[in-house]
N, C-alpha and C positions, 0 to 999 in steps of 0.2 A: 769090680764094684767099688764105689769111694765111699774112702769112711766118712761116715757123717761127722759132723763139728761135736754132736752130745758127746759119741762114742772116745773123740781124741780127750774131750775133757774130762772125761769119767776117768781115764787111765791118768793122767797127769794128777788130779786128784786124789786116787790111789795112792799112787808113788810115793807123794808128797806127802800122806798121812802114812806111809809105813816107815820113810825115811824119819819121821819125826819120833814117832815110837818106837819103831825096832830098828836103830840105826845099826844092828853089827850083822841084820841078816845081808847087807851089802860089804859088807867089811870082812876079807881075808887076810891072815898071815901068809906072809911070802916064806917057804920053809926055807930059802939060801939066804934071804937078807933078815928075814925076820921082823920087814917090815908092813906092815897092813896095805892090802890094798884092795881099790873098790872091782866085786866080780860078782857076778850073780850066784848065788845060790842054788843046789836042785831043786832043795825044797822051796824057797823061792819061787825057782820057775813053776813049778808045779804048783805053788797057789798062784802065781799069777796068769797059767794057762786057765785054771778055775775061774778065777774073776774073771778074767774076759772072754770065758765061756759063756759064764753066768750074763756078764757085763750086753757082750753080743747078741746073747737073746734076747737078754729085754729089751736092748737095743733095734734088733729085728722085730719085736713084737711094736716096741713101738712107732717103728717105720713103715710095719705092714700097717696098723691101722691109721696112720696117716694118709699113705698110700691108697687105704680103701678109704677115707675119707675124703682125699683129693678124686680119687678116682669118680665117686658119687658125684662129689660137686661140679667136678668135668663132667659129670652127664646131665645136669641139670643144668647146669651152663649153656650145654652144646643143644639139650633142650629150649631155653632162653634164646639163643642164636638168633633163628628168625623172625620173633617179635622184638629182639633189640635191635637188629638190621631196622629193621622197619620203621623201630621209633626213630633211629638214627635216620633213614632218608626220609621219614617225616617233619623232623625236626630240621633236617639239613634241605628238604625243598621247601618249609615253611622260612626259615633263615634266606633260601636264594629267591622264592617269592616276594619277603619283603624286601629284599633288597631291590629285587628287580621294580617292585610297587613303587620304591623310594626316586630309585633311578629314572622311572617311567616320568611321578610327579615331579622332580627336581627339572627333568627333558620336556616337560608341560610345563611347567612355572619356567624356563629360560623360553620357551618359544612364546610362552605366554605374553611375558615383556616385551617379545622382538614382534609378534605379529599382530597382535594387538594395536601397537602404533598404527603399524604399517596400514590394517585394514582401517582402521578413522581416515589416516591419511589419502588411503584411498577412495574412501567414502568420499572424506572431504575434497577431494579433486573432483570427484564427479559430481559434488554442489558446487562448485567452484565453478565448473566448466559449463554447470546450466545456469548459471550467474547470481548463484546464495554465495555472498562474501560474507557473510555473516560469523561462519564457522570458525571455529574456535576448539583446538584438540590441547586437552588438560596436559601439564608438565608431566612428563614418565621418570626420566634419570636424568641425570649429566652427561650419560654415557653418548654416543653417536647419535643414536635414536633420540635423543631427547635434543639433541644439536638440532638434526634432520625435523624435529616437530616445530622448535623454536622457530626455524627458519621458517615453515609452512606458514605456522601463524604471525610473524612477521610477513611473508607475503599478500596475507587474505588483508592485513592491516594494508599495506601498501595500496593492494588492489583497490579496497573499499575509500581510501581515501583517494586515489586519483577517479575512482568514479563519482564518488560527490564533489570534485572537481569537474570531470569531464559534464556530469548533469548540469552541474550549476554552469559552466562553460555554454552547453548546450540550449540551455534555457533562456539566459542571455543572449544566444545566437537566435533563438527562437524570437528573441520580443523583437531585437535589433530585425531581422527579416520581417517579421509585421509590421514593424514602424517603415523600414524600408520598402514593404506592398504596402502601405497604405500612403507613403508619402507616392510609389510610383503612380498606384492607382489614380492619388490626387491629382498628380501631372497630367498623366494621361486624362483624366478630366477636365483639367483644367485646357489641354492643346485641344480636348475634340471641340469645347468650348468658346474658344475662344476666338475672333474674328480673324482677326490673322494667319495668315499662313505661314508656320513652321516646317523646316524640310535642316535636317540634318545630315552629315556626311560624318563617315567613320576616317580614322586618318589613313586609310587604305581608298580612301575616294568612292567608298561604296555608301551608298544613300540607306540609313538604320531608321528613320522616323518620317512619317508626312502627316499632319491630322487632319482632319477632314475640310477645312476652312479652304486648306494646300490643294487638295483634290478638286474639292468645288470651283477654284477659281483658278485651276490648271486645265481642269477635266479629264480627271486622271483617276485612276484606280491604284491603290497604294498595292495591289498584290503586283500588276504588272512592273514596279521602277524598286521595290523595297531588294536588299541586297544584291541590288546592279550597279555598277559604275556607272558614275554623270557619265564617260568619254564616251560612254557608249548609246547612253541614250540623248544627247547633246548632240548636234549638229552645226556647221558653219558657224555662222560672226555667233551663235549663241553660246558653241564649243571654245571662241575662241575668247569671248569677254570671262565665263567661268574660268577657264587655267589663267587669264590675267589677275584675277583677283583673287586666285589663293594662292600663287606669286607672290601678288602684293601682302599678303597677310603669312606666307612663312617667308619668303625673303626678307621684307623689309620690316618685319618684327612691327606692325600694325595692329591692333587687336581689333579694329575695328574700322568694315570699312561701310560705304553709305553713297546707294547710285540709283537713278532713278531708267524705269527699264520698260518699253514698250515691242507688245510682243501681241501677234495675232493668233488667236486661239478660237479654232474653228469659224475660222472668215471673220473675226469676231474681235478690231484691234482693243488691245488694252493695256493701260496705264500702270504701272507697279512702280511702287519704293522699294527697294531691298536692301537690309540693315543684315550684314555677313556681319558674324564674331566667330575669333577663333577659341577654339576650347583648349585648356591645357590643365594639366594635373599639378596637383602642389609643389612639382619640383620645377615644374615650366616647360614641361615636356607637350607638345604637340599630341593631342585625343583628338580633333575630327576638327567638323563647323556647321553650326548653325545659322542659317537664313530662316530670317522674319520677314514676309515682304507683307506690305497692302497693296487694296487693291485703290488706287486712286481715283479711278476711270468717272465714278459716279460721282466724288468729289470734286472732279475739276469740273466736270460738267456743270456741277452747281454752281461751283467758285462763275463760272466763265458765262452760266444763265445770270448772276448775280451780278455781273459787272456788266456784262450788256443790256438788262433792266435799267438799271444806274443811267448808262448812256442813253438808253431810249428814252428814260424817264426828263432826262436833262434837256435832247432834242428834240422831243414834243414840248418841253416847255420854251426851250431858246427861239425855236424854229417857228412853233405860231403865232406866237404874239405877234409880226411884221407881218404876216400874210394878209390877214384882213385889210390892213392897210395898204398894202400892195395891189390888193383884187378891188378894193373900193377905188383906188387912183387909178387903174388901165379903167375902168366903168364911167368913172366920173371923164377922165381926156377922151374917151370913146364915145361917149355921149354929146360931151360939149364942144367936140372940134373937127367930129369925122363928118357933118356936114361942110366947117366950112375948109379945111384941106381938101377932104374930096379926092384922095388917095390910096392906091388899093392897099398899097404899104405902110400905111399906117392903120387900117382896117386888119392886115393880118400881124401887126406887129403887137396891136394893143390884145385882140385875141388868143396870141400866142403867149403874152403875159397872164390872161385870166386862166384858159388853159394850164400851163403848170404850175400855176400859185395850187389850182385845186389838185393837180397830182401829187403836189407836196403836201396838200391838207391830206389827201389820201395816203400819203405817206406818213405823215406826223399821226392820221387817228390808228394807220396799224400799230406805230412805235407807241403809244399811247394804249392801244388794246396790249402789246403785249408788257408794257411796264406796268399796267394795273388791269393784271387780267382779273377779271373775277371769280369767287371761291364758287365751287361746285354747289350746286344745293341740291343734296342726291335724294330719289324718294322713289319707292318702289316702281318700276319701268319693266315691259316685256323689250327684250334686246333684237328680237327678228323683225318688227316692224320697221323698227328704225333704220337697221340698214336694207330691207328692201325698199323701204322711200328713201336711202340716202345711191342708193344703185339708181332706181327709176329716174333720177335726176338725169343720167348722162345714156342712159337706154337710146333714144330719139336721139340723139344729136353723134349718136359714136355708133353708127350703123356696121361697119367694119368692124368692131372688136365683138367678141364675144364674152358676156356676163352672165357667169354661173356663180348662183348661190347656194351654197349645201349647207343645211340647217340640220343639225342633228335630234333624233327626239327627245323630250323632259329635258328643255332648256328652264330652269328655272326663273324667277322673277329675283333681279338683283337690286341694289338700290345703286340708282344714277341719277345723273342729271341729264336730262334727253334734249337739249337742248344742245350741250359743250358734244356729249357723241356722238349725236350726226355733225358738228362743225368735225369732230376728229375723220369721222369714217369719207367725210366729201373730202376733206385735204388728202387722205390717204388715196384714195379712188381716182383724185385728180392728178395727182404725183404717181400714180400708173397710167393712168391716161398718156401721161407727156412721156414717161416712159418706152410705151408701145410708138408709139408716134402714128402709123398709119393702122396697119392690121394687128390684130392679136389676140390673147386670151386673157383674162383679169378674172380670176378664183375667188371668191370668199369664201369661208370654212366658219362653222359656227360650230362648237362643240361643248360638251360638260362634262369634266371630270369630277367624279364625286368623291377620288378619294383623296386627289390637293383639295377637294373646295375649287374649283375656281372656272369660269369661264373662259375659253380660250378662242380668237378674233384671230384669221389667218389672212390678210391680205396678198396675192401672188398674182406678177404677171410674166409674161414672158417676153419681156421685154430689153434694153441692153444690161440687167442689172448695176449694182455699185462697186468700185474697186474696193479691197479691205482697207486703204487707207484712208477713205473718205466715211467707212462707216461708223468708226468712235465720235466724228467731229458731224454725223448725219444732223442730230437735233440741237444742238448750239447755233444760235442765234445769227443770222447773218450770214450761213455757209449754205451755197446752193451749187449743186448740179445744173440748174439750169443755167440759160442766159439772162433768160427774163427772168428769173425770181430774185423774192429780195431772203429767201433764205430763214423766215420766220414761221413758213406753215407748219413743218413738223415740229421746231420749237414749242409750238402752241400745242400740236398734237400731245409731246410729252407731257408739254404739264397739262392739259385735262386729264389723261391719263393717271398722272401721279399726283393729281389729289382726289381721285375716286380710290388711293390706293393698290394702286395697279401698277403693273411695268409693261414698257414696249422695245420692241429688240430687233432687230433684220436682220434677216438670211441668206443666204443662195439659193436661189429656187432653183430645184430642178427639172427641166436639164439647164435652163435659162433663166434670165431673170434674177428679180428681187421680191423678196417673200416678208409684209413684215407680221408681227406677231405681237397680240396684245392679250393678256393675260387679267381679268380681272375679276376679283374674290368674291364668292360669294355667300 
């Protein structure tokens, strides 16, 4: 057992007050030196076993009730035990809860910053991608994420400004295209339009344009020749004057060339100007070419009716004046001297003179009927009668030909002058007549179409018909097929025709012959 700390202090305190007051109970004589020295005493020991008799029980008294004091409070302690555990991991998973609450928000609030971006950003992509540029994600940090937002919104700015570029781009491109279909549109107006015939080539030699002028006076269909090469729908000296003159216009650096072109189209000759230009782009580079042609055919016909009026006008005036005086002088020597000559040669000389003076008067009054022929005076007329009393003229006297006239029904009443069409319908009839020569068949066709408007006259025989090169110059004045003619009858036929407003045309009849065709409005 150890001594307690009171028990050592008790005895040193002891000591300490007997040494002070009984200092000789320690103090002996040495009996051989006779010098003092320090030794315990019996009686000494003997009280000091007493004291720390005494000493040690109250010192065990009062260690036992220490003892049973700690003892207690170890049992109330170890009573306490498991409500102090308790408070302790109460207070120790309240301490690791909030920590973990702390740790939890702290790991909420950093993902907070981080995902938060992210999901706008994502948001804003998928506005973005359905085309809201609009979008706009608020400043977060400096950090990466706030780089990565800047950037985005920098983007939707980039975006949204090249799109109000591209629109207004676009918009521009929009009016520029409408001013470009409406300037086409106008062209194209203006070619279906327009008299002339346009026909264009691509600089690959395929034909891109014809308008309708082109068609009419080719007799062509723009679907059959549109993205075909001329080489291929061209033929002979026609294949071979086209490759000379876009030759002449990329070889010899021409911009323009100017040739006048006769060509028969459907038995049918005709006259054209054709004005070729080459096209090129602003750098001078070679795009295609354009041909303008007219159609001249009706034009020179005029020109060449106009100048031969002139002539006839001039030789009915030059030509009669002398004749009277000519037919009065064979009259007057025939009278006054053919008693007394009294020879037969001078009987048939002076009537050989009277005689042609009158075939030239009869010549000078046709030059005269056709230098002042007179104006139509047209006025409502049924058109069948006419030409069966312009038929029944040659019925009797042409017993070998056959004369058939087909009359179609609701021929209506036109306005003419009945007068000039049957002079038209007898020259025509007679100019089959001489055709046929002996036997044969001579057609008339009466019909009406009501959706031209217009009355249509089929004269046909089957006869030798016309070669194509005598039928452009058919009604000009002075050009005849026959022997005998002087070449004015169908001259005349035209113009009654064309001032009743009408046109006349010839054909090939078939299988034979010559067909011609008068057309007049009604």
């Amino acid at each position: 057992m150890r001594v307690s700390h009171d028990f050592l202090f008790s005895m040193n305190f002891f000591r300490k007050a007997w040494l002070k007051e009984w200092p000789d109970l320690f103090n002996i004589t040495c009996p051989k030196t006779g010098m003092p020295r320090r030794e315990k005493s019996p009686m000494l020991s003997r009280i000091l076993c007493l004291t720390n008799s005494f000493l040690f029980l109250r010192i065990f008294q009062k260690n036992m009730a220490s003892i049973s004091r700690g003892f207690e409070e170890y049992q109330q302690i170890k009573l306490l035990k498991g409500p102090i555990q308790v408070t302790y991991y109460i207070n120790l998973s309240i301490v690791a809860l909030l920590v973990v609450f702390c740790a939890v928000w702290f790991g909420f609030y950093l993902a907070k910053t981080i995902t938060i971006p992210i999901m706008e950003l994502a948001e804003g992509t998928l506005k973005v991608a359905e085309g809201d540029l609009s979008v706009i994600i608020g400043a977060v940090a400096d950090d990466e994420i706030g780089s990565l937002v800047n950037s985005f919104n920098k983007m939707t700015r980039d975006l949204r400004s090249s799109r109000e570029q591209l629109e207004l781009s676009a918009r521009m491109f929009r009016e520029q295209n409408v001013e470009i279909e409406e300037r086409r549109q106008y062209m194209e107006i203006v070619l279906k339009n327009v008299s002339a015939g346009v026909i264009t080539l691509g600089a690959n030699g395929f034909i891109t344009t014809i308008n309708k002028s082109a068609e009419k006076m080719l007799n062509l269909k723009s679907e059959d020749i549109l993205n075909k090469s001329y080489k291929k729908l061209l033929k002979g000296r026609y294949l071979d004057v086209a490759i000379e003159l876009i030759e002449n216009l990329t070889s010899y650096h021409e911009d323009h060339v100017e040739l006048p072109l006769r060509v028969t189209i459907d038995g049918r000759p005709r006259s054209f100007m054709i004005h070729v230009n080459e096209l090129k782009d602003d750098s001078g580079n070679h795009m295609g070419i354009v041909m303008v042609f007219d159609d001249l055919t009706d034009l020179e016909k005029a020109q060449r009716m106009i100048a031969w009026r002139e002539v006839a006008r001039r030789i009915a005036h030059e030509v009669k004046n002398p004749l009277t005086p000519i037919t009065l002088s064979a009259q007057r020597l025939k009278r006054k001297y053919s008693e007394k000559i009294n020879e037969p040669v001078f009987e048939e000389c002076t009537q050989m003179i009277i005689d042609h003076v009158d075939m030239i008067r009869n010549l000078v009054n046709e030059f005269s009927t056709f230098a002042r022929f007179p104006t139509a005076n047209p006025e409502p007329c049924e058109l069948p009668p006419i030409i069966e009393e312009s038929v029944a003229l040659y019925k009797e006297a042409h017993q070998r030909i056959n004369f058939k006239v087909i009359i179609s029904d609701k021929i209506p009443r036109i306005n003419l002058d009945r007068q000039q069409i049957k002079q038209a319908m007898i020259n025509l009839v007679d100019n089959a007549i001489v055709a046929i020569k002996k036997q044969g068949n001579i057609v008339i066709t009466l019909a009406h179409d009501p959706i031209l408007k217009m009355v249509r006259i089929e004269v046909a025989d089957d006869g030798a018909g016309i070669p194509d090169e005598d039928k452009t110059r058919l009604f000009e004045p002075y050009f005849s097929t026959k022997k005998a003619g002087m070449g004015l009858g169908l001259t005349i036929v035209s113009t009654i025709i064309s001032d009743h407003n009408g046109r006349i045309r010839v054909q090939d009849n078939q299988p034979k012959g010559a067909k011609f065709v008068i057309e007049l409005p009604v």
